[in-house]
Legacy VTK file of the C-alpha trace (Angstrom):
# vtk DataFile Version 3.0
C-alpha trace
ASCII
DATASET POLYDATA
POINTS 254 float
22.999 -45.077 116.436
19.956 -43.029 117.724
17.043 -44.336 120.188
14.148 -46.794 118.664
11.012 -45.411 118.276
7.385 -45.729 116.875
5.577 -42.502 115.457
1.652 -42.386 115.712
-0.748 -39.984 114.127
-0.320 -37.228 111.906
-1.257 -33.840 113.816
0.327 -30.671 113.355
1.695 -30.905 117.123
4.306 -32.856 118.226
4.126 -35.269 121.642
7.044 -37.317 122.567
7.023 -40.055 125.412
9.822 -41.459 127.649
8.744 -44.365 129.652
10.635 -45.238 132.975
13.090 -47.333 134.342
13.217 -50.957 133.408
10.411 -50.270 130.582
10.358 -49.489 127.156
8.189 -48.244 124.529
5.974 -51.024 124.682
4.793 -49.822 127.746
2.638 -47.111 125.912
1.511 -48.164 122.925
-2.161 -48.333 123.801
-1.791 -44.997 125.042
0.973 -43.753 121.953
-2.089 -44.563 119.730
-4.555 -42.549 121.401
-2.139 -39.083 121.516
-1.474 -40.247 117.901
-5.165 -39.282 117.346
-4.610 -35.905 118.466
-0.653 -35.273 117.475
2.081 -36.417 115.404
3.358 -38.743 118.987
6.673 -40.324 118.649
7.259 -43.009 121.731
10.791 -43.744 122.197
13.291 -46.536 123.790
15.484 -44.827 126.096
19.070 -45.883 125.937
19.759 -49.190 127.871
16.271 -49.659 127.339
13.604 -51.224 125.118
15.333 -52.061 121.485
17.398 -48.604 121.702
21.229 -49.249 122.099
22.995 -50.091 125.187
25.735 -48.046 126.629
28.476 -47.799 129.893
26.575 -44.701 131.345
23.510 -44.052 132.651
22.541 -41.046 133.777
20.019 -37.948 132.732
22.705 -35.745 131.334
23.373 -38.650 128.755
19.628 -39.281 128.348
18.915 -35.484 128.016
21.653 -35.344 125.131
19.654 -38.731 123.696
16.660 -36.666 123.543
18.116 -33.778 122.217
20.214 -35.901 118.884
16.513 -37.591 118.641
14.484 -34.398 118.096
17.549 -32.768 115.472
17.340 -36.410 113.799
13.520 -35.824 113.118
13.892 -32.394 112.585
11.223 -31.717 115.185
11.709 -27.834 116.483
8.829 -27.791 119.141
6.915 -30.219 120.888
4.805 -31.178 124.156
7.409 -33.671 126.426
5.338 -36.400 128.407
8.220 -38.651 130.694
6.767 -40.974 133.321
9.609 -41.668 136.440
13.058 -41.968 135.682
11.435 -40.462 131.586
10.152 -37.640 133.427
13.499 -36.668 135.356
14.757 -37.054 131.528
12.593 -34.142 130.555
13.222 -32.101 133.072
16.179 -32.485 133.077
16.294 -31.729 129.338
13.882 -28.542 129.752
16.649 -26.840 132.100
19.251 -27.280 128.788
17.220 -27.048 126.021
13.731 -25.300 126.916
13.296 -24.029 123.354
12.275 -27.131 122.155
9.005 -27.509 124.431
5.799 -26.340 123.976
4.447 -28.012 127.274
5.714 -30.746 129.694
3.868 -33.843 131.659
6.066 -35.012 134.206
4.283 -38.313 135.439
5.044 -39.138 139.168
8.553 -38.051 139.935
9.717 -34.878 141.400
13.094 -33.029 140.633
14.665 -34.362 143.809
16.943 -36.996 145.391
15.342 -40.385 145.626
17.594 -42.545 147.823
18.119 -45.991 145.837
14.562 -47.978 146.334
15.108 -50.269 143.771
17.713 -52.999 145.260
14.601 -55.906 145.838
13.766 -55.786 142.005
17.405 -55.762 140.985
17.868 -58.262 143.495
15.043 -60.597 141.564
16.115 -59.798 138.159
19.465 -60.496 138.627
18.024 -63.925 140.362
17.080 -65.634 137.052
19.472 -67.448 135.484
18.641 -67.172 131.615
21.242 -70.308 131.449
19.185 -73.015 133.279
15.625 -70.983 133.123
14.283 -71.508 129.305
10.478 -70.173 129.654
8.301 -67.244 130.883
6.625 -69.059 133.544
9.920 -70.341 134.951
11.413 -66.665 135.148
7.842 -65.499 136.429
8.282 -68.185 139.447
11.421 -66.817 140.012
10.799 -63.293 140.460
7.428 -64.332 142.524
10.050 -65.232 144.797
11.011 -61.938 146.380
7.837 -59.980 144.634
4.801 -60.776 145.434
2.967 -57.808 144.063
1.434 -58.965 140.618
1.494 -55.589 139.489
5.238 -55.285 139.373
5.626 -58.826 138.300
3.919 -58.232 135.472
5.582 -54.989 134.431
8.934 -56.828 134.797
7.985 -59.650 132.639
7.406 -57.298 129.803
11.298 -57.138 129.505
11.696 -60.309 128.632
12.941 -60.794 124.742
13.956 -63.982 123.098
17.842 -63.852 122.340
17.989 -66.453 119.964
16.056 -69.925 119.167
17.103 -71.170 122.733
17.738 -68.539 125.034
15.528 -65.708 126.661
17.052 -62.495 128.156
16.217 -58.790 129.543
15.556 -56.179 127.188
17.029 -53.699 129.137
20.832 -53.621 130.144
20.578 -55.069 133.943
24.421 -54.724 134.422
24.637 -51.575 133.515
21.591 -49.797 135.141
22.214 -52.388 138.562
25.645 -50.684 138.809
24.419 -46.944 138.173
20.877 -47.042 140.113
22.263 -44.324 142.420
22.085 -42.392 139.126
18.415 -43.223 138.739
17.743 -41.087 142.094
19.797 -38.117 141.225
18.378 -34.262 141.455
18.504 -32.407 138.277
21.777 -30.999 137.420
21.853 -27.016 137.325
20.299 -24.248 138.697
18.308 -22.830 135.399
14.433 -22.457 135.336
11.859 -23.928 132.652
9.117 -21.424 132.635
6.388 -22.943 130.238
3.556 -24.717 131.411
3.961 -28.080 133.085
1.793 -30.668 134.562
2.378 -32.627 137.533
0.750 -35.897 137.471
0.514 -37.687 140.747
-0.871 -41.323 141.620
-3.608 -41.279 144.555
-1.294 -44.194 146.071
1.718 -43.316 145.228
4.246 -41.000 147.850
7.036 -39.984 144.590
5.403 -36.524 144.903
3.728 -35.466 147.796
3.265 -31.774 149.411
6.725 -31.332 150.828
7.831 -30.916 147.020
5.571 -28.746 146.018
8.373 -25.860 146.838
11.489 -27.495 145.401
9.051 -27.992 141.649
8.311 -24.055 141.469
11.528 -23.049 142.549
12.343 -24.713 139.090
8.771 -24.542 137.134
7.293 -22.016 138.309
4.655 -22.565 135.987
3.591 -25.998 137.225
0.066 -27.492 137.319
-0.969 -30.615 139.524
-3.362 -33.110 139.096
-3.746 -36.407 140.795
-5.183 -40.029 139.454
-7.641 -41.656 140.896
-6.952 -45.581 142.583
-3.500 -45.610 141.161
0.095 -45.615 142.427
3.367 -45.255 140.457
2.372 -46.492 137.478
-0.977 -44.336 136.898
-0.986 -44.481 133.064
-1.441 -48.427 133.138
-3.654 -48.492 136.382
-6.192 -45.729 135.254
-5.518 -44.988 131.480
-8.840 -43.459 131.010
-8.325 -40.593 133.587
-4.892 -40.451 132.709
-5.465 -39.374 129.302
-8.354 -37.334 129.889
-6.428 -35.087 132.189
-3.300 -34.978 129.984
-4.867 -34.372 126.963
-7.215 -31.400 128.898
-3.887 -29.809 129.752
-1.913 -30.028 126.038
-5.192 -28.730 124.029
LINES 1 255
254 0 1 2 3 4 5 6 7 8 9 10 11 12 13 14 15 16 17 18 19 20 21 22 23 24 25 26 27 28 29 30 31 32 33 34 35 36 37 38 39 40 41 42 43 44 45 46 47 48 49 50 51 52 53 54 55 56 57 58 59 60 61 62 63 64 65 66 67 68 69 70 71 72 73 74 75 76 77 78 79 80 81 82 83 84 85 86 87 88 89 90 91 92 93 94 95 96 97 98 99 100 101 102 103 104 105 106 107 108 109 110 111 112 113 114 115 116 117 118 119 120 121 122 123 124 125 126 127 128 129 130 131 132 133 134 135 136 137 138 139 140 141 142 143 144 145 146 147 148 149 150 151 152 153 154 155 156 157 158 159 160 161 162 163 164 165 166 167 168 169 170 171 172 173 174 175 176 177 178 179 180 181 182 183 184 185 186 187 188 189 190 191 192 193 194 195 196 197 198 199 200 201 202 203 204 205 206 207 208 209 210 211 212 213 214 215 216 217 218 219 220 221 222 223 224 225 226 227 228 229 230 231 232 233 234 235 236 237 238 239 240 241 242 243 244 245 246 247 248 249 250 251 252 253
């Protein structure tokens, strides 16, 4: 069974977008919808993810080989590759395999690195509710506003909630799994090839996932890569300044 999607817009170029971890598709449909004005933009689920399927490994080699069976199953030869976080260590990750597939690449706040795990206080509050005693959104939102008190992030992480059945809510995304392979989440790419067509860097003003010490380890790999930075936004740039965001990523693809 191959990743969930949604297809926008008819254009002769293709754009596909991979959201990051612990989102989904839903994440950028506002956005999908503008691209889809422009290109033929598919947004996709990643596996463990969104209404995609869920599986016992996580890592980019597996998502990379998702991609890949997604863009033979639509019979889609070439197209630009937008991934934002853990989607945009997907992409690069498939550009060193399978670079004859991309016409251009947006890789939104994430650098080809090691992160050490950061992740362990929102695991932490996900894996805090109890979907057995708490029955409502504002009961699971109490909860996580326990240990997160960023709205922000609350916010985001409510978006995963989906309604199992009649009585009982749940995650949309596959907690066990991705709690027990986060170190997988921070991985560097795997191989030592080079993608050499034109790639954008998207940074957040506030945000440290890319910052000037990188700069040497991304052209060792893309030696083609642009940068550009959002104004008043941290990690997730697309939702805090969506105007600017598209602007400058649509400026790059034309």
């Amino acid at each position: 069974m191959g990743l969930n999607f949604k297809k926008y817009g008819e254009g002769e170029v293709v754009l596909v977008i991979l959201h990051g971890l612990f989102g989904s598709l839903d994440n950028w449909q506002s956005l999908g919808k503008q691209f889809g004005e422009h290109f033929t933009t598919y947004v996709l689920d990643q596996r463990n993810h969104g209404r995609s399927p869920h599986f016992d490994k996580h890592n980019y080699k597996t998502m990379a080989a998702d991609l890949l069976q997604f863009l033979e199953s639509e019979n889609i030869e070439e197209a630009h590759l937008l991934g934002h976080s853990m989607g945009g260590k997907t992409v690069m990750q498939f550009s060193i395999e399978n670079p004859q597939f991309i016409k251009k690449m947006v890789v939104v706040d994430i650098a080809p690195k090691y992160y050490a795990p950061h992740h362990q206080n929102i695991i932490a509050a996900l894996e805090s509710v109890n979907f057995e005693t708490i029955t409502n959104r504002k009961e699971v939102q109490a909860k996580i506003e326990e240990s997160i008190q960023e709205p922000g992030i609350v916010q985001f992480l409510m978006k995963g909630i989906t309604r199992k059945d009649k009585e009982t809510l749940g995650w949309k995304f596959n907690l066990k799994v991705l709690s027990a392979q986060i170190e997988n989440i921070g991985e560097a790419l795997e191989g030592f090839a080079y993608f050499t067509n034109p790639t954008l860097f998207v940074r957040g003003e506030n945000s440290n996932y890319i910052t000037e010490d990188d700069i040497d380890v991304i052209e060792d790999i893309f030696p083609m890569a642009q940068y550009t930075t959002i104004d008043d936004a941290g990690h997730w740039l697309h939702a805090e300044n969506p105007v600017q965001f598209f602007d400058k990523v649509m400026n790059f693809l034309k």
